[in-house]
Structure formats: structure tokens, C-alpha cells
C-alpha positions as a Markdown table, in Angstrom:
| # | Residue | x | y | z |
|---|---|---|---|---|
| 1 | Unk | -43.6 | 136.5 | 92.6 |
| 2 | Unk | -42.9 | 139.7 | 90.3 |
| 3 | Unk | -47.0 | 139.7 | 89.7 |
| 4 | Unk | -47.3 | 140.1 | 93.6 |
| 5 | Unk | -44.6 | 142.6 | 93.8 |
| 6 | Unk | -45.8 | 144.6 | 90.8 |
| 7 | Unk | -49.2 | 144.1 | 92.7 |
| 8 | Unk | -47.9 | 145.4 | 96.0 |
| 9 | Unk | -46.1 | 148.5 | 94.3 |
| 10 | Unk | -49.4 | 149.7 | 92.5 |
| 11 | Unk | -51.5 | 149.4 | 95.3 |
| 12 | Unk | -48.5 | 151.7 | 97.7 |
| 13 | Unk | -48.0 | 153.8 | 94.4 |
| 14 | Unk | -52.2 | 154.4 | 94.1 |
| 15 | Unk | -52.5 | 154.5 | 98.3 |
| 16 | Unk | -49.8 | 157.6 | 98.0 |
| 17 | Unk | -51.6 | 159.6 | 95.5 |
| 18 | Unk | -54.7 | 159.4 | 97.5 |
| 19 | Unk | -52.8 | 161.0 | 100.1 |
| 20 | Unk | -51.1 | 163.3 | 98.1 |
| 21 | Unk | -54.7 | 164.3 | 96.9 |
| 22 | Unk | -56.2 | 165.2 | 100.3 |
| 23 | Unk | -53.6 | 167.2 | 101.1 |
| 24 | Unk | -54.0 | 169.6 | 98.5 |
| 25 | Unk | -57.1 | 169.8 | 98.9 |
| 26 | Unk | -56.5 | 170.7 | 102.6 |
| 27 | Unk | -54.3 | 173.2 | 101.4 |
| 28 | Unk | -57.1 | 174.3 | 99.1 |
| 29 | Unk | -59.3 | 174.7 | 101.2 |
| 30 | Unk | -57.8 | 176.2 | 103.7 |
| 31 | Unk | -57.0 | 179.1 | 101.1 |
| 32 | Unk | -60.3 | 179.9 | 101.2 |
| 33 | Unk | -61.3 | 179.2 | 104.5 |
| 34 | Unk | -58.4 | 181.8 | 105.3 |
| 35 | Unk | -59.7 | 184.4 | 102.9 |
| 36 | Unk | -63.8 | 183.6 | 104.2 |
| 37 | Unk | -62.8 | 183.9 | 108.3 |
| 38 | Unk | -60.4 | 186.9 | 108.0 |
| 39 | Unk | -63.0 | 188.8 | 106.5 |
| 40 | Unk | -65.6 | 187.6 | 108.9 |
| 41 | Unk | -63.4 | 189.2 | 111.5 |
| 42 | Unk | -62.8 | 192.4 | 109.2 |
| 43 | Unk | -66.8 | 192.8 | 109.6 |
| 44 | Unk | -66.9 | 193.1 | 113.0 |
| 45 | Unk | -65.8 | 196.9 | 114.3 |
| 46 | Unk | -62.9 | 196.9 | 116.9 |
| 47 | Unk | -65.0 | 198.9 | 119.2 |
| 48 | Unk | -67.2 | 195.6 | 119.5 |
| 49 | Unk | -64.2 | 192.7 | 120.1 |
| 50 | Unk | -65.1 | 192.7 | 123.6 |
| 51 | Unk | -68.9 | 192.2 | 122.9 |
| 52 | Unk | -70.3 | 188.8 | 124.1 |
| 53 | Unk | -73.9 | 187.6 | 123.9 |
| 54 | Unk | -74.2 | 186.2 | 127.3 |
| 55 | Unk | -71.3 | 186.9 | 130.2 |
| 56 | Unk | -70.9 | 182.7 | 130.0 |
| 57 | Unk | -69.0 | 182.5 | 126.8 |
| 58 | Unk | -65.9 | 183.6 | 124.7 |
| 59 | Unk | -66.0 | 187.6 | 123.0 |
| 60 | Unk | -65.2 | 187.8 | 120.0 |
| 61 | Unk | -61.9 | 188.7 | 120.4 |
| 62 | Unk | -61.2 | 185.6 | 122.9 |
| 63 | Unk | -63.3 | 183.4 | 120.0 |
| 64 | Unk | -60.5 | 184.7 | 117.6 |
| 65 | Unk | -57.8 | 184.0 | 119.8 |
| 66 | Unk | -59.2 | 180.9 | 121.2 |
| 67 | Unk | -59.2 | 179.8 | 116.7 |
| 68 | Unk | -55.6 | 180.9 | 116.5 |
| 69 | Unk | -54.1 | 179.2 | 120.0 |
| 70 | Unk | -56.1 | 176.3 | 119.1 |
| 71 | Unk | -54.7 | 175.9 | 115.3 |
| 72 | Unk | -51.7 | 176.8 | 116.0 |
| 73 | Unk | -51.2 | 173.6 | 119.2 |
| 74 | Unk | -53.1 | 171.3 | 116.9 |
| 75 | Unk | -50.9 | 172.1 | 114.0 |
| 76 | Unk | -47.6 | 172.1 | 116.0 |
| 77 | Unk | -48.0 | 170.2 | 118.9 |
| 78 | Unk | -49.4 | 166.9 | 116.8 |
| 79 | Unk | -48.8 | 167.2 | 113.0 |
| 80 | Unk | -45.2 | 169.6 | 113.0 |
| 81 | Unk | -43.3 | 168.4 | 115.8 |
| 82 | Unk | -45.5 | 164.9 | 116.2 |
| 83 | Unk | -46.4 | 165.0 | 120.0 |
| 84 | Unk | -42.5 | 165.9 | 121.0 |
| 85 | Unk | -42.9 | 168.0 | 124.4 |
| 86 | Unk | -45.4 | 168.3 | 126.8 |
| 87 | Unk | -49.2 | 169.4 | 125.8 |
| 88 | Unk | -49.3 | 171.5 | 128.7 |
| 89 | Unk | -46.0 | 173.2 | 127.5 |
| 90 | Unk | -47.4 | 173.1 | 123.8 |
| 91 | Unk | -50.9 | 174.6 | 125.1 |
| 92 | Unk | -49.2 | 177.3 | 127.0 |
| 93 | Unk | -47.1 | 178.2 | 123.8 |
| 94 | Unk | -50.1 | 178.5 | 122.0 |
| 95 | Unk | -51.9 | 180.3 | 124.1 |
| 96 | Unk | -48.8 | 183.4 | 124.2 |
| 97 | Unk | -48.9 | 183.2 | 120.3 |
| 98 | Unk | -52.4 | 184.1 | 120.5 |
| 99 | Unk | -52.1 | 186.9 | 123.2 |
| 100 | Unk | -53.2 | 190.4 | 120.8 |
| 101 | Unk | -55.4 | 192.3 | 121.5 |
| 102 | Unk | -55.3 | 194.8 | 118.7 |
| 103 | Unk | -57.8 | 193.9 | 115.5 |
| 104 | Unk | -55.1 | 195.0 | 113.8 |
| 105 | Unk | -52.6 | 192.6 | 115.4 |
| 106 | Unk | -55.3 | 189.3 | 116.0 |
| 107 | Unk | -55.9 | 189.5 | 111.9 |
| 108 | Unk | -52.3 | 189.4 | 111.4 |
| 109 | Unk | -51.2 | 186.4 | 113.4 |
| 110 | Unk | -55.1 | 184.4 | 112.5 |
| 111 | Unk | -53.9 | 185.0 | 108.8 |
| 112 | Unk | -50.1 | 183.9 | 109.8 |
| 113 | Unk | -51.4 | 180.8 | 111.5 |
| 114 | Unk | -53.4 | 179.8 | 108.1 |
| 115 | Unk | -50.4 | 180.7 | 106.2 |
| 116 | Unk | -48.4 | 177.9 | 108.0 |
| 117 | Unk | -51.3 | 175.5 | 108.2 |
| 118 | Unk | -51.4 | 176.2 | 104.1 |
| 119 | Unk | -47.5 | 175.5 | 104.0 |
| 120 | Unk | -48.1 | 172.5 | 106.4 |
| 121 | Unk | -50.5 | 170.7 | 103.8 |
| 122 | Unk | -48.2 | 171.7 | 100.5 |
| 123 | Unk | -45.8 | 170.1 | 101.9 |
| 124 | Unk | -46.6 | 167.2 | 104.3 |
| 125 | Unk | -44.5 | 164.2 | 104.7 |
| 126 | Unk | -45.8 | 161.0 | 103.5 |
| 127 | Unk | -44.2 | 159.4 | 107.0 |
| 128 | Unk | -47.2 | 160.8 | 108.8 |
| 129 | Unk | -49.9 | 159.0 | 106.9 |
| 130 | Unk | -49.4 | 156.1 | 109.0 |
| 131 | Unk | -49.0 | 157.8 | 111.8 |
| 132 | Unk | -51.7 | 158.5 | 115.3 |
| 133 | Unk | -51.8 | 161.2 | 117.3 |
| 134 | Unk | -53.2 | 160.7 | 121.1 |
| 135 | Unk | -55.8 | 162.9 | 122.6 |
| 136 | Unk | -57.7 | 163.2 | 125.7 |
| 137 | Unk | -56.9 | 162.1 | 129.2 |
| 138 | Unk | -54.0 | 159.4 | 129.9 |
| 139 | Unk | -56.0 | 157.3 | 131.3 |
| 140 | Unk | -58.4 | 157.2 | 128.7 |
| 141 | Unk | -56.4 | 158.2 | 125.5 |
| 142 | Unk | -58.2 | 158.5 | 122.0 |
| 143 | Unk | -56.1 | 158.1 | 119.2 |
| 144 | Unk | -56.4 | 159.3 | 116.0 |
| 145 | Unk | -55.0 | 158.9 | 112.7 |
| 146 | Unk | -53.4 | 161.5 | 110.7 |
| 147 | Unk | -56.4 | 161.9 | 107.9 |
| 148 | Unk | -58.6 | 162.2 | 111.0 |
| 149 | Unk | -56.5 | 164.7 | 113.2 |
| 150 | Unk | -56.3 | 167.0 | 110.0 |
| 151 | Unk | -60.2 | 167.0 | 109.8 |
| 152 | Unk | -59.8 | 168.3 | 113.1 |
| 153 | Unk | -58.3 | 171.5 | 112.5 |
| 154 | Unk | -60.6 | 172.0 | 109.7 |
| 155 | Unk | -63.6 | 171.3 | 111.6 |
| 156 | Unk | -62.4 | 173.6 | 114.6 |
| 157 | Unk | -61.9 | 176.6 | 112.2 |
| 158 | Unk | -65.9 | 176.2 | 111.0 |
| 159 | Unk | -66.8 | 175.6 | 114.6 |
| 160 | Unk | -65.5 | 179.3 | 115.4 |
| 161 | Unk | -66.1 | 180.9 | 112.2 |
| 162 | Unk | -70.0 | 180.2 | 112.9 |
| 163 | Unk | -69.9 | 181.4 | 115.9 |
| 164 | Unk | -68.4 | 184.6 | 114.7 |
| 165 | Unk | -71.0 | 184.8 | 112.5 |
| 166 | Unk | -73.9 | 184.3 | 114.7 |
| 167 | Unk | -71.8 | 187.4 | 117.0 |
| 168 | Unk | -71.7 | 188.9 | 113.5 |
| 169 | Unk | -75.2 | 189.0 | 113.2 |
| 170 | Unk | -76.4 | 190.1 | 116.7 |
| 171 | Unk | -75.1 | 193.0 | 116.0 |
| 172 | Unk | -77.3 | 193.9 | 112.9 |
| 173 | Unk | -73.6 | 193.4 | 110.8 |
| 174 | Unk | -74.1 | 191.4 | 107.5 |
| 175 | Unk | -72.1 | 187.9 | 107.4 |
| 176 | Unk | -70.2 | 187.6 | 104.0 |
| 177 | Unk | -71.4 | 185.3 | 101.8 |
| 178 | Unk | -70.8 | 181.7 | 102.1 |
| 179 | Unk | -68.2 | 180.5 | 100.4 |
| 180 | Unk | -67.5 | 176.6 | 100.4 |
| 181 | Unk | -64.1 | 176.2 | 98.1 |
């Protein structure tokens, strides 16, 4: 009996510091991701945020605000206040936080929204490891787990950032170097 409970204990003890692990490296690397993507959008001159390469896709001021009003429901809507509220009222929320048009003022709040995507992953509760998060229509729901749903923001910041870069370089500007960590 106190062989399966020691058992049992190690194997919650071990399961924790895995997650403990991944999210500071989250944290990590969103650091650098912060650091790589604000200066991606410091390249590009302000006179050319409305520039798009075809009239049937996002400038690259809507791509950068379309980054931070996506992070910023992802982050809240799902992982901070755990799918409390309406998505449509969350989406709408997110979409106003985004609203600058400035380079001055989209750097600002895309940096902001990293910062509290950073604090998010320093400090995430072990509750939400076990938790899902559901996506997509009602009537066909896809649900996610938290490890998952994290990648996700992650994955949507490279989406955007590449695309910034391939605006980047259409207009004969230099992309920074890649920088993975």
C-alpha cells in the first residue's frame, strides 16, 4: 500500500515538473519571440503600414493588429479567464484592444500583449494542465488540451511574423536575422 502511494506521488510529483518545464520555456521563448517580431515591425517604415501585396489580404498594419487581437483572445478568452463569457464578446474585446493605428502605438500594445503572455507562462496554474479548451463551431466543437492550446498562440505569432517578413521583403527592406531561442 505505501509502495503504491509512494509510486503514485512520484509519478504526480515528476508529471508536475514536466509541466512546470514547458512553461518556462514558453515564457522563454516568448522573450525572444517578443524581442525577434517587434523589431520585424520596427523595419518596416510607417509610411508603408498600409502596403499590401495583393488588395485580397491583411496590410501590414491589419497583419499586426490581426497578431495582437488574436493573442490577446487566445490568451484571455481560453487560458486567463478559462472560456467564462461569450467568444463573440471576447473576440470583440480583442479586436478594440487592437484598434491603433499609430507604429508608434501598434508596437506598444504588440509588446504589452507579449509582456502578459510572458507573465501568463511564469506564472501558470497547475489546475489548467488538465484542463480543454473548446474551439470551432458548436456543432462541431474541437477540443484541445491546455499543452496544445499554448502551442497555439505560439504557432499563430510565427504564422504572422512570416508573413511580415515576406511584406518585409517586397519591399527591398532586410528581415533581421533569425533568431530561434
Amino acid at each position: 500500500m505505501k509502495k503504491g502511494i509512494l509510486i503514485a506521488t512520484m509519478v504526480l510529483v515528476a508529471a508536475w515538473c514536466q509541466a512546470q518545464h514547458f512553461n518556462a520555456s514558453m515564457a522563454s521563448v516568448m522573450k525572444s519571440m517578443k524581442a525577434y517580431t517587434l523589431e520585424m515591425v520596427e523595419l518596416m517604415p510607417e509610411s508603408s503600414f498600409g502596403y499590401r501585396p495583393v488588395d485580397s489580404v491583411r496590410s501590414f498594419s491589419e497583419q499586426v493588429q490581426h497578431m495582437i487581437s488574436t493573442n490577446h483572445f487566445l490568451l484571455n478568452h481560453y487560458l486567463i479567464d478559462k472560456q467564462k463569457g461569450s467568444r463573440q464578446e471576447a473576440g470583440a474585446n480583442a479586436a478594440k484592444y487592437a484598434e491603433k493605428s499609430s507604429k508608434t502605438a501598434l508596437l506598444a500594445v504588440l509588446g504589452e500583449q507579449f509582456d502578459q503572455t510572458i507573465a501568463f507562462f511564469e506564472k501558470a496554474d497547475v489546475l489548467l494542465y488538465d484542463q480543454t479548451f473548446t474551439f470551432g463551431p458548436v456543432d462541431k466543437p474541437i477540443v484541445k488540451d491546455y499543452f496544445t492550446t499554448s502551442m497555439l498562440i505560439r504557432d499563430h505569432f510565427t504564422h504572422h511574423r512570416s508573413q511580415l517578413i515576406v511584406y518585409l521583403r517586397l519591399n527591398d527592406i532586410e528581415p533581421a536575422q533569425f533568431r530561434p531561442f
